[in-house]
Structures are given as structure tokens and as C-alpha cells.
C-alpha positions as CSV (number, residue, x, y, z in Angstrom):
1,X,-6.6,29.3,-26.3
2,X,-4.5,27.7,-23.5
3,X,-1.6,26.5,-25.3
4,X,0.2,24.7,-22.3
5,X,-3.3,23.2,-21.1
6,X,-3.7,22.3,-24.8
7,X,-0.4,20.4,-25.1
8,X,-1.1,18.5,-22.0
9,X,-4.6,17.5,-23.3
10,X,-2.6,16.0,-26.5
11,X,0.3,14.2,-25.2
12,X,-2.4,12.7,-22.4
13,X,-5.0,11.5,-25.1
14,X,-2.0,10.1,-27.4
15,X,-0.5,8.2,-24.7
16,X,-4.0,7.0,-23.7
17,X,-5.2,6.1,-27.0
18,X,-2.1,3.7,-27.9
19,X,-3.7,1.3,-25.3
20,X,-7.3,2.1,-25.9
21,X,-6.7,1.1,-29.6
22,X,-4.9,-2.1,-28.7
23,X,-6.9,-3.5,-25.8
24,X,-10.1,-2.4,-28.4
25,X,-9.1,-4.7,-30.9
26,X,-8.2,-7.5,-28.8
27,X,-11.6,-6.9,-27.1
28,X,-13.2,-6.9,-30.6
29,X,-12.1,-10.1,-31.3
30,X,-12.6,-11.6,-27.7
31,X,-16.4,-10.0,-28.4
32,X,-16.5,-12.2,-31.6
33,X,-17.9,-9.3,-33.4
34,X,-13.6,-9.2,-34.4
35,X,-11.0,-6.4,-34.0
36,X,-12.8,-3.9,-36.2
37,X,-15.6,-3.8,-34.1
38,X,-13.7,-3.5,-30.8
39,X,-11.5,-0.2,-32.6
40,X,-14.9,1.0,-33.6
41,X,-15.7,1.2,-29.6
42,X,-12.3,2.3,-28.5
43,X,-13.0,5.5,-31.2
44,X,-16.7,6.6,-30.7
45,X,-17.2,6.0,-26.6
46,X,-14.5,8.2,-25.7
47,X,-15.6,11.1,-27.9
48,X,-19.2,11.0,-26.8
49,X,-18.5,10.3,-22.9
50,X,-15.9,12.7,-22.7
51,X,-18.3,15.4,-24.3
52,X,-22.0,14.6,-22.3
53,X,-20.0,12.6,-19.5
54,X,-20.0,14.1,-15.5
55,X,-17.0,13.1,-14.6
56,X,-14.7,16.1,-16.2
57,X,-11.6,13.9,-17.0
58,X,-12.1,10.3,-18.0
59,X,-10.9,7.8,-20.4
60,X,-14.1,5.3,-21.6
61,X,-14.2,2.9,-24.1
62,X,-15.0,-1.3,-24.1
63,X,-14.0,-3.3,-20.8
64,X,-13.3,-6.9,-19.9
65,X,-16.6,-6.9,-18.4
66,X,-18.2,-5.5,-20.4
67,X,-16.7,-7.4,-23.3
68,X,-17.6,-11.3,-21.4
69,X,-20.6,-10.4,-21.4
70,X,-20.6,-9.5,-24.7
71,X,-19.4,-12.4,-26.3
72,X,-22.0,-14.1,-24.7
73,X,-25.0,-12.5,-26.9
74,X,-22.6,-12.6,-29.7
75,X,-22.6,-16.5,-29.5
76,X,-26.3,-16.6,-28.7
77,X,-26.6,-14.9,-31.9
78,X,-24.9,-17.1,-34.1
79,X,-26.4,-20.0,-32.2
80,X,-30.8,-18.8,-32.8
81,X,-30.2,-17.4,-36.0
82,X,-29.0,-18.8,-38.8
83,X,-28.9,-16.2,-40.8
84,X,-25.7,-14.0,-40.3
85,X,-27.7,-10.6,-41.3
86,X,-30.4,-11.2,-38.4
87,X,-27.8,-12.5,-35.9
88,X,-26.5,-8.9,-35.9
89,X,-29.4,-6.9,-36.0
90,X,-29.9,-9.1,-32.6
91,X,-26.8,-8.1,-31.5
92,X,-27.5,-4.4,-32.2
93,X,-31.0,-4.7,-30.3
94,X,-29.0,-6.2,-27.3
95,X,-26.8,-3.1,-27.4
96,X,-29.0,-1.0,-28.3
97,X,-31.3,-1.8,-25.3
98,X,-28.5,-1.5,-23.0
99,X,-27.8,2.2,-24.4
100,X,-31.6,2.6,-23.8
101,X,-31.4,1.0,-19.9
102,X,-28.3,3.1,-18.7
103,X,-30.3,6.2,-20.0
104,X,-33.2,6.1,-18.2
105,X,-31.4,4.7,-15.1
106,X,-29.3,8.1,-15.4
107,X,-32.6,10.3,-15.6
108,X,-34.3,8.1,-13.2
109,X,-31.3,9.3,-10.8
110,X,-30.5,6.1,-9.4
111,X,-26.6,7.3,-9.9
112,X,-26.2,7.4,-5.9
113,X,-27.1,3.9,-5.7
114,X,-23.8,2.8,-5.9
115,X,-22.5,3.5,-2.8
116,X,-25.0,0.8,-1.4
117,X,-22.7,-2.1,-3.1
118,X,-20.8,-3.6,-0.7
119,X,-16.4,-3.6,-1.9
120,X,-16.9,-7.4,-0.6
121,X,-19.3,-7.7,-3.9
122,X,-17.7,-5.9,-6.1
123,X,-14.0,-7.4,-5.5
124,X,-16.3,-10.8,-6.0
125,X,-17.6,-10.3,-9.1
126,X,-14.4,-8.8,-10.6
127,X,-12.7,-11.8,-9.4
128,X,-15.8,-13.9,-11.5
129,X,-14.8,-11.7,-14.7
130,X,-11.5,-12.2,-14.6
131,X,-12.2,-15.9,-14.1
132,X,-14.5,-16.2,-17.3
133,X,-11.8,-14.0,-19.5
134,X,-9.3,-16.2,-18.5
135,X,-11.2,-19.6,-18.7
136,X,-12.6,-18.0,-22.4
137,X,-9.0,-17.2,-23.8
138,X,-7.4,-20.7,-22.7
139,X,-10.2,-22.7,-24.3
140,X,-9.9,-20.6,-27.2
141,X,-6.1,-21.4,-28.0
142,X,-6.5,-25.0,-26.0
143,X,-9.4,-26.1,-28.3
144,X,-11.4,-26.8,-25.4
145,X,-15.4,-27.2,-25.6
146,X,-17.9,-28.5,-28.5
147,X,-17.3,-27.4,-31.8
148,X,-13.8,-26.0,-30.9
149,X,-11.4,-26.6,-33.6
150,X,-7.6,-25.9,-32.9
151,X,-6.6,-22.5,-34.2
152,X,-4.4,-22.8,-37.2
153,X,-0.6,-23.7,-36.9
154,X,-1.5,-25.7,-33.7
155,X,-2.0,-25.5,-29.7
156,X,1.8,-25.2,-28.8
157,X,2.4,-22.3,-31.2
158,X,-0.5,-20.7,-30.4
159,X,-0.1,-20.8,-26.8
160,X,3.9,-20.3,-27.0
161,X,3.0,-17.4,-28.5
162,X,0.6,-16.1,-26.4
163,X,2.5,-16.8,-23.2
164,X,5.2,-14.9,-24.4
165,X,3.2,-12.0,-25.6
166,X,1.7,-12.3,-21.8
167,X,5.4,-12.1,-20.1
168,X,6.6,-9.3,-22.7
169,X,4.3,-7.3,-21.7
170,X,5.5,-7.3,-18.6
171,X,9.1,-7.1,-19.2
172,X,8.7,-4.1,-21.2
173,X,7.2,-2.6,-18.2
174,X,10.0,-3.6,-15.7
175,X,12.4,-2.2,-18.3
176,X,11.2,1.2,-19.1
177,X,11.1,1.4,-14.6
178,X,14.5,-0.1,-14.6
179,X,16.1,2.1,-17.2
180,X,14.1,5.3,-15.3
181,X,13.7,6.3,-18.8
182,X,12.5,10.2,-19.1
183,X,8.5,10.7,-18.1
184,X,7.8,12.6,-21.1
185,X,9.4,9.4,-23.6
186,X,8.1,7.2,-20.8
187,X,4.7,8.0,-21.6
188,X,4.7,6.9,-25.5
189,X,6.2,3.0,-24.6
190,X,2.9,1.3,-23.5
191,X,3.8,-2.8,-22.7
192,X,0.6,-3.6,-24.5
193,X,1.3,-1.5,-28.0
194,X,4.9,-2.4,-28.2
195,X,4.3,-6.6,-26.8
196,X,2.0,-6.4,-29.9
197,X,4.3,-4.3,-32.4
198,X,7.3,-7.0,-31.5
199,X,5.7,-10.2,-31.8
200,X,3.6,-9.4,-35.0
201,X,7.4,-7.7,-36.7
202,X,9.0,-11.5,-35.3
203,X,5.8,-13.3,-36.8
204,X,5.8,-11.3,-40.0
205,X,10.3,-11.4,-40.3
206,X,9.8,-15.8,-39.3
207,X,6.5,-16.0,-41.5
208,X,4.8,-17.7,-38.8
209,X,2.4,-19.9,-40.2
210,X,-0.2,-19.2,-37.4
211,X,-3.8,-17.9,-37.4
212,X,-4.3,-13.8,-37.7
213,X,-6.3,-11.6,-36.8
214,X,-9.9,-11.2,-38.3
215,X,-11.3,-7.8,-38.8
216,X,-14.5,-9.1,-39.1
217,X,-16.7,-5.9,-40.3
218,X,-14.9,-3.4,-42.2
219,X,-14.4,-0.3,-43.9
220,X,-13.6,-1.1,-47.3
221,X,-15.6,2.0,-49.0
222,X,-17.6,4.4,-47.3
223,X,-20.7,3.1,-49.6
224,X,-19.8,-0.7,-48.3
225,X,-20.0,0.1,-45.1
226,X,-22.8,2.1,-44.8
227,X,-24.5,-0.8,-46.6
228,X,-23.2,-2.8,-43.9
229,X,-24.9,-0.3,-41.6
230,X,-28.4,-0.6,-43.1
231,X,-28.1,-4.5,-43.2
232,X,-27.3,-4.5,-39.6
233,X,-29.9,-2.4,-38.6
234,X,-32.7,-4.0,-36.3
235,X,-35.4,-4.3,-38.7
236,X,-39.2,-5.1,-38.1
237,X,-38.3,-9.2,-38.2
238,X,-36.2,-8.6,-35.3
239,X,-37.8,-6.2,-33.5
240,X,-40.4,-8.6,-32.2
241,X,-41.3,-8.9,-28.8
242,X,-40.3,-12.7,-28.4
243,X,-36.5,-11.4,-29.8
244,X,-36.9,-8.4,-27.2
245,X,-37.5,-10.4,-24.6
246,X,-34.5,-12.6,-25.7
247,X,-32.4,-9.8,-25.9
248,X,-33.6,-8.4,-22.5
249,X,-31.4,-10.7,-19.9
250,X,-27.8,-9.5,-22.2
251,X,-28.6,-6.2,-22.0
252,X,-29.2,-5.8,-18.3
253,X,-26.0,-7.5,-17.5
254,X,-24.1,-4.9,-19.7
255,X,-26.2,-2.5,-18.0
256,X,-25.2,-3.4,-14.6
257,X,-21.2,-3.9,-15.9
258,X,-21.3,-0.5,-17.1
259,X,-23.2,1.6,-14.4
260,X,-20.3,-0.7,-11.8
261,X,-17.6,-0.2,-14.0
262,X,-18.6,3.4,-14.8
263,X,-19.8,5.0,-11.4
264,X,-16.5,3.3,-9.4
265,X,-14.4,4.4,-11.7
266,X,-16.1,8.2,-11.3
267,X,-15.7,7.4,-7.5
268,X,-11.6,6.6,-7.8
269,X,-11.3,9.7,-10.7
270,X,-12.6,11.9,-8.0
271,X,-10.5,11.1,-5.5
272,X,-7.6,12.0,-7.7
273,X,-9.0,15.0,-9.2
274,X,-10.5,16.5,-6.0
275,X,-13.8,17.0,-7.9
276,X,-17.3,15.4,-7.6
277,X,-19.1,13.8,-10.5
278,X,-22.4,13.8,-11.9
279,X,-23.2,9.8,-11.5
280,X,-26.4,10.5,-13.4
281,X,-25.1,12.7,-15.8
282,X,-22.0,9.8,-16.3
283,X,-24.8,7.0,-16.8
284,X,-26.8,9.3,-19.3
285,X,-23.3,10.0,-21.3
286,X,-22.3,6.2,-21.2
287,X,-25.7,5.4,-22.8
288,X,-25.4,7.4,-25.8
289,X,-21.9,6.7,-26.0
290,X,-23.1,2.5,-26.4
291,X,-25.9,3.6,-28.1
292,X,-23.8,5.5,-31.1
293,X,-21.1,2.7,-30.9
294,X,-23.8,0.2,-31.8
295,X,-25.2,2.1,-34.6
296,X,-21.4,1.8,-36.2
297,X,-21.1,-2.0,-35.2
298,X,-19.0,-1.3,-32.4
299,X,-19.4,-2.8,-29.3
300,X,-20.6,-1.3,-25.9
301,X,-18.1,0.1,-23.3
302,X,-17.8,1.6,-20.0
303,X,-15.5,4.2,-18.2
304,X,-11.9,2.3,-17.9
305,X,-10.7,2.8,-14.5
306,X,-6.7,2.1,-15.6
307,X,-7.0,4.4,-19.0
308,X,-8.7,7.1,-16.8
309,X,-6.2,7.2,-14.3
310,X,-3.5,7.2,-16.6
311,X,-5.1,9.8,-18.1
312,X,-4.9,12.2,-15.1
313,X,-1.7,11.1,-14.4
314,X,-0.1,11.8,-18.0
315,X,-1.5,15.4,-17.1
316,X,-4.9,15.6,-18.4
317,X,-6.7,19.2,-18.2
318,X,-9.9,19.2,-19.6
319,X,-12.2,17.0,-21.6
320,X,-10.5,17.3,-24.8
321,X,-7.7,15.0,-23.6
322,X,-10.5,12.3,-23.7
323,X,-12.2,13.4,-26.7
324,X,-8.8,12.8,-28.6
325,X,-8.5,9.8,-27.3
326,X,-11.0,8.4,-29.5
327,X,-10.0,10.9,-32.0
328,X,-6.6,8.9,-32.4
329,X,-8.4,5.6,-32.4
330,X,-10.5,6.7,-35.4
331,X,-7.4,8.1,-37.0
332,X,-5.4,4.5,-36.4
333,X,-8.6,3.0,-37.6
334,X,-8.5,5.1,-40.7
335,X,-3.9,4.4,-40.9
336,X,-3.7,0.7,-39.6
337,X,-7.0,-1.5,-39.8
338,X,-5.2,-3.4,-42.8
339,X,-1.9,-4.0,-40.7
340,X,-4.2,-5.8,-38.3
341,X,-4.6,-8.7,-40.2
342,X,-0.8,-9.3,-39.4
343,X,-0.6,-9.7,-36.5
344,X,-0.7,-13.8,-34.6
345,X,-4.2,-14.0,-32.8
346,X,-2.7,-15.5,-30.1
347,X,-1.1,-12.5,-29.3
348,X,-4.7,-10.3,-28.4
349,X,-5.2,-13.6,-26.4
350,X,-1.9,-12.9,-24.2
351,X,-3.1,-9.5,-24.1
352,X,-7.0,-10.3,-22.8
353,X,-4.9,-12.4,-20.5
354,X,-3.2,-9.4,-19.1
355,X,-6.1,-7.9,-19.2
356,X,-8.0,-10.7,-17.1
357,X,-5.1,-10.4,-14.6
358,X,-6.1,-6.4,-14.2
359,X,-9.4,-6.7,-13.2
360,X,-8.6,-9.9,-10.5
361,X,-8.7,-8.3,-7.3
362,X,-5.1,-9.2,-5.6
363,X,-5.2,-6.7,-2.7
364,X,-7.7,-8.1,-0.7
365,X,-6.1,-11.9,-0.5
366,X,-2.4,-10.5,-0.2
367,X,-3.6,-8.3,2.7
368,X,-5.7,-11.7,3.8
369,X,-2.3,-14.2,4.0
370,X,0.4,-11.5,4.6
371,X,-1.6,-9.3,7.8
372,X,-2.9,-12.9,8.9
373,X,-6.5,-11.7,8.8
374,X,-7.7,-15.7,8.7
375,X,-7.5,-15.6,12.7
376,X,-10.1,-12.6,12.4
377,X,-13.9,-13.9,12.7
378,X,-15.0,-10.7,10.3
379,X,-12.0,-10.6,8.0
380,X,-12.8,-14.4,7.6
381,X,-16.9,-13.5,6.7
382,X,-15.3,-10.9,4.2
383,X,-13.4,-13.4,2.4
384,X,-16.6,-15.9,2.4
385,X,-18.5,-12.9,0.3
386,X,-15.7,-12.1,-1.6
387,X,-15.6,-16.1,-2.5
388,X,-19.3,-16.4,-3.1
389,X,-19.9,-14.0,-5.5
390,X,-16.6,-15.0,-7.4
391,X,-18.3,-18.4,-7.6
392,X,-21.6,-17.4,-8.3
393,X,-20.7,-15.0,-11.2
394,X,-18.8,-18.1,-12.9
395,X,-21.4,-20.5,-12.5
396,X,-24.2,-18.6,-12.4
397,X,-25.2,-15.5,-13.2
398,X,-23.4,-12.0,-12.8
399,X,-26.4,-10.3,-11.9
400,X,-27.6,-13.0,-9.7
401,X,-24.4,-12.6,-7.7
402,X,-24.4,-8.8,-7.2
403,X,-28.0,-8.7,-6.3
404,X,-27.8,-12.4,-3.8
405,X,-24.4,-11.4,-2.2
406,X,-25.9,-7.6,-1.6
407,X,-28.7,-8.8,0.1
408,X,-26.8,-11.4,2.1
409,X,-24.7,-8.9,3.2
410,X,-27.1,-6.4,4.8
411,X,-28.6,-9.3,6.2
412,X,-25.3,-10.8,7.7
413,X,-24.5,-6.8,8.5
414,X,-27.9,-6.4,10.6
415,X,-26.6,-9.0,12.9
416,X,-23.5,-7.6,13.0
417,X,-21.5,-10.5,11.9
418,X,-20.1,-8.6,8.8
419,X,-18.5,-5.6,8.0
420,X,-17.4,-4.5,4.8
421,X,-13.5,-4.2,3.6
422,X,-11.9,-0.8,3.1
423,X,-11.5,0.6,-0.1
424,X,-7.9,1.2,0.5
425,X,-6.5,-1.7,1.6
426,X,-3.3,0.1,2.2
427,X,-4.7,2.3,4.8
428,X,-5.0,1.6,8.2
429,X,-7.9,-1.0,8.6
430,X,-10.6,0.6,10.4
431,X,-11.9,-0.5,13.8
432,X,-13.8,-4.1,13.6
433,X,-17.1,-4.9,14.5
434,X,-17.3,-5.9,18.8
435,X,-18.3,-8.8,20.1
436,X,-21.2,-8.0,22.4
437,X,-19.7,-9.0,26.5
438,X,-22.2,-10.5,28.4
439,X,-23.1,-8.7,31.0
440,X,-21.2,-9.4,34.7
441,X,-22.7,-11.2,37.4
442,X,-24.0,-9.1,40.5
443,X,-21.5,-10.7,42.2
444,X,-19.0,-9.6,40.0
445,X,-19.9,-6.1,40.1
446,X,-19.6,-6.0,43.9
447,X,-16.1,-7.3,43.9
448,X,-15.3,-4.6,41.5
């Protein structure tokens, strides 16, 4: 064995898995499945992904996206069926059925497809995401909508507490920079893990009387939970074809998250890595990864662009550094699921708020105001697609906006009015699209 490649392969997937563990249970409870199910995810994707995956070196587990869209069948659930038992066998099915649809769109080799989604969509629709997590989080702790009850301890603790959780994060982050603290200690103070750590110790030390965290499912026994298992299981009353068609629309939005967030990520892991994925291989991977995550009562995921290139950046070797990434979560599973329960739940919703500010694209509109692109007729049709599918996603439908603003675009780009952005914004912009001169007068010619 490779000791040195080894230790690189373990101080990577430790450092990786602090966040993966902390952003899975705050996506766990965003999901409304609760922070159980989220750690559950951020344990058994990695492992899988990382093992059948093509992309070599990669860090997978649930996503914002991925996670919206989740919450959304979640609620469904809960709303059609009264029953608690068949509201998650429905919630399995949807999952379940996505597993099913990124497998056969990975055998069906439709991987290469990607590269036929304009950025101008993509930045769009992350924008949308980011959007809906924000708008979800801030109606959560603001006790806005029907039904909506104020969490408990009230709105101004709840969001006091969450907005500092938000800015401590980010401190944290400016300090470790600031104090050019040692890479190798560096890599063990994640802003997430330790905003989290400091505000639960200050809750815990102050006894905040606040609402906590709710693990929703969990292990209590091994024969509990694999009752729990059985019980959740889509059984024959579920698997009926008016529930399958329900269950359809969810799962080919997650479908279409994860094959975006998956197959972009594999494009920017490549770049870094000097290698070439398998995109159908990656979608195959990602499918049984969901697949076995649902059949635990986790929730579905996706490969994480930021945790995969941390992951190459902490030094990353092989595909064991990803594989111990969820290793690590299942051991903090195993060590800290009851610590959980102390912690504020305002502070996973200062972290989903981070996490909303992640996916926003802000290259594209800094580049917009600060290089003056607005006087540019084709910088100005980029912003217009980058703005329609941000609105269409939030008051439509995802998939409706990738598929619309796809078309649109090859439409607008066969008249050459449209031209899509760079992938690096910080490289040179390449040469725009020229207007067509008319051609000069005979006269004009003769003169010349």
C-alpha cells in the first residue's frame, strides 16, 4: 500500500466530510424528511458514487437543488396522504423513480448531452434555486404562508439567531485567511462545522429557549429501524399507477438537478484534475447512489461541485478519499445523531442561507455592472436569458425553464442575436457576434 497516497486520501475525506455531515443535516431538515435523513444522504452517496462513479475524484452527496425540489414531494406527501406511513412510501417511490430515471439516462448515453445547455441557462436556473432556498428558509423562521406557525421562542430569536449563524460563518472564514493559519490545521476549521459547534455550545451554556433540531427518523435500535425500513417501503397500495404518475413530475425534476448538477460538476473536476470523465458511467453511479440512499430514508443527492473541489484541493488521490467521506458521515451518524437535537434550528437555516448564497451565480452580474457590458447589444440578450429562466424557475417550473430558455436560445442563436457567456468569466471574453454591414453602394466602391 501507498502510505503517503493513503494519508492524503484520509486527511482529504476528513476535511470533506465535516461539511458534508453539516450541510446533510441542515439539508435533511430543509427536505422535511429532518436532519437524520439528510446525514443518511451525506453517508451512503458518497460511498456508492465514489466506488461506480466516472469521474475518479469527487465528493457527492445531497444539494440545494436537489434538496428544493425535494421538499416539494415531501410536502406533497403530507398534503394527499393522510396517513404518515403511505406519505413516505410516496416519498420513496419519488426517489426511487429518480434513481431508476438517471440510470437508464446513463445507459441510454445521453451523458454528452450536456454540453448542449447553454451557461446563460444554467446560471438562470441556479439563480431560481437559490431564490426558492432563500424565499423557503425566510418564511420558515418569518412564519410566512398558510398554516405557518412561528417557530418556538419567537421570530426575532429565531431570525437573530440565524443571521448571526449566517455572518459567523463568514467571519470564521475571513479569520482563518487573516491569521494565514497553517494549511494542514487550516483544512480541519470549516466556517460551517464550527458556526454550528459555537452557536449550539452559546444556546446550550444561555439555555436558549428556542426550537431544536428534529431528527425525524432515527436509529434507536437496529431492529427499530429496520422496522422503520419495511414500513417505509413502497408497498402494493402505493405502487399504483395513479400514485406513479403523481410521483412522475418530482422525480424528473430531481432527475434533471442531478444529471446538471452532476455532469458540470464532472466538467469543472476535469479541468482541475487534467482527466476526462465517464458522463454516463457518473449518471449510472449517481442513480444507485439515490437509489440506496432511499432504501435507508435518506434523501437523493448529486455530485457537489464545492465538496469536490475541495476535495482535490485538500490533496485527494484516488477514490478512497471519497469513499471515506461518507465513511465519516456514517461514523458521526453512529457518535453524534443525539447531540443534534441540541442544536437552535435557526442555525441550519443560517446555514441553508449560506448555502442559497453558494449556488447564486454572482460572476456574471459583477462582470455585467463592473466591465459595463449593458452598452453591449449581446451581453444585454445574455442577461435577458440569464433573467428569464431565474424567473421562470421561481414561478414556474424548473424543468420548464431549462427546456423553454434552451430552445429560445438556439432559436435567438440561429439569427445570430445571441451568443452564449464564457464559462470563465475571468478570462478574456471571447470575440462577439458581428453585426452584418450592408453592403456599399457601387458608387462607393469606385471612390474607394
Amino acid at each position: 500500500m501507498d502510505w503517503r497516497k493513503f494519508s492524503a486520501d484520509l486527511t482529504a475525506g476528513l476535511t470533506v466530510s465535516f461539511a458534508a455531515i453539516s450541510l446533510g443535516a441542515a439539508f435533511g431538515v430543509m427536505s422535511g424528511r429532518g436532519a437524520f435523513a439528510g446525514m443518511i444522504g451525506a453517508a451512503v452517496i458518497p460511498i456508492i458514487a465514489s466506488i461506480f462513479g466516472g469521474t475518479r475524484i469527487q465528493a457527492s452527496g445531497p444539494t440545494a437543488p436537489m434538496t428544493a425540489v425535494s421538499a416539494l414531494s415531501v410536502a406533497f406527501a403530507y398534503d394527499t396522504f393522510p396517513n404518515a406511513a403511505l406519505a413516505e412510501q410516496f416519498i420513496t417511490l419519488v426517489f426511487l423513480l429518480n434513481a431508476f430515471f438517471l440510470v437508464a439516462l446513463g445507459v441510454t448515453g445521453t451523458g454528452k448531452l450536456i454540453r448542449l445547455v447553454p451557461n446563460v441557462v444554467i446560471l438562470g436556473f441556479m439563480n431560481g434555486i437559490a431564490f426558492l432556498i432563500w424565499a423557503d428558509q425566510f418564511a420558515r423562521v418569518l412564519a410566512i404562508g398558510d398554516g405557518k406557525e412561528p417557530m418556538l421562542g419567537g421570530i426575532g430569536a429565531n431570525l437573530g439567531v440565524a443571521l448571526i449563524t449566517f455572518g459567523l460563518i463568514y467571519l470564521i472564514i475571513w479569520g482563518v485567511k487573516k491569521l494565514a493559519i497553517r494549511p494542514q490545521i487550516r483544512s480541519f476549521i470549516s466556517g460551517v462545522l464550527w458556526s454550528i459547534i459555537v452557536m449550539t455550545v452559546v444556546a446550550v451554556v444561555f439555555n436558549f429557549n428556542i426550537e431544536k433540531v428534529q431528527l425525524g427518523a432515527s436509529v434507536e435500535s437496529l431492529s427499530a429501524y429496520l422496522t422503520m425500513l419495511g414500513n417505509y417501503f413502497p408497498g402494493a397500495e402505493i405502487f399504483q399507477w395513479e400514485y406513479i404518475i403523481m410521483a412522475v413530475p418530482y422525480a424528473l425534476q430531481l432527475t434533471l438537478l442531478a444529471y446538471l448538477d452532476s455532469l458540470l460538476t464532472a466538467l469543472v473536476v476535469d479541468r482541475l484534475t487534467h482527466e476526462k470523465s465517464k458522463l454516463n458511467k457518473e449518471l449510472v453511479a449517481q442513480g444507485l447512489a439515490n437509489g440506496t440512499s432511499a432504501l435507508f430514508q435518506g434523501i437523493p443527492g448529486a455530485q457537489a461541485t464545492i465538496r469536490s473541489v475541495l476535495l482535490i484541493k485538500e490533496g485527494a488521490r484516488s477514490r478512497l478519499a471519497g469513499v471515506l467521506i461518507g465513511v465519516f458521515a456514517l461514523i458521526s451518524i453512529l457518535v453524534l445523531k443525539d447531540y443534534l437535537t441540541l442544536v437552535p434550528a435557526a442555525v441550519f437555516i443560517g446555514v441553508l442561507l449560506k448555502a442559497g448564497l453558494d449556488v447564486c451565480d454572482k460572476d456574471f452580474l459583477a462582470a455585467y455592472l463592473k466591465r459595463r457590458w449593458y452598452s453591449n447589444r449581446v451581453r444585454n440578450m445574455q442577461f435577458l436569458f440569464v433573467l428569464y429562466t431565474t424567473i421562470v424557475t421561481i414561478v414556474v417550473d424548473l424543468n420548464i425553464a431549462v427546456v423553454t430558455g434552451t430552445i429560445l436560445f438556439y432559436l435567438a442563436r440561429r439569427f445570430r442575436i445571441v451568443e452564449d457567456v464564457e464559462a470563465d468569466l475571468s478570462e478574456e471574453p471571447k470575440p462577439q457576434l458581428k453585426e452584418v454591414q450592408p453592403e456599399p453602394e457601387p458608387e462607393e466602391v469606385l471612390v474607394k
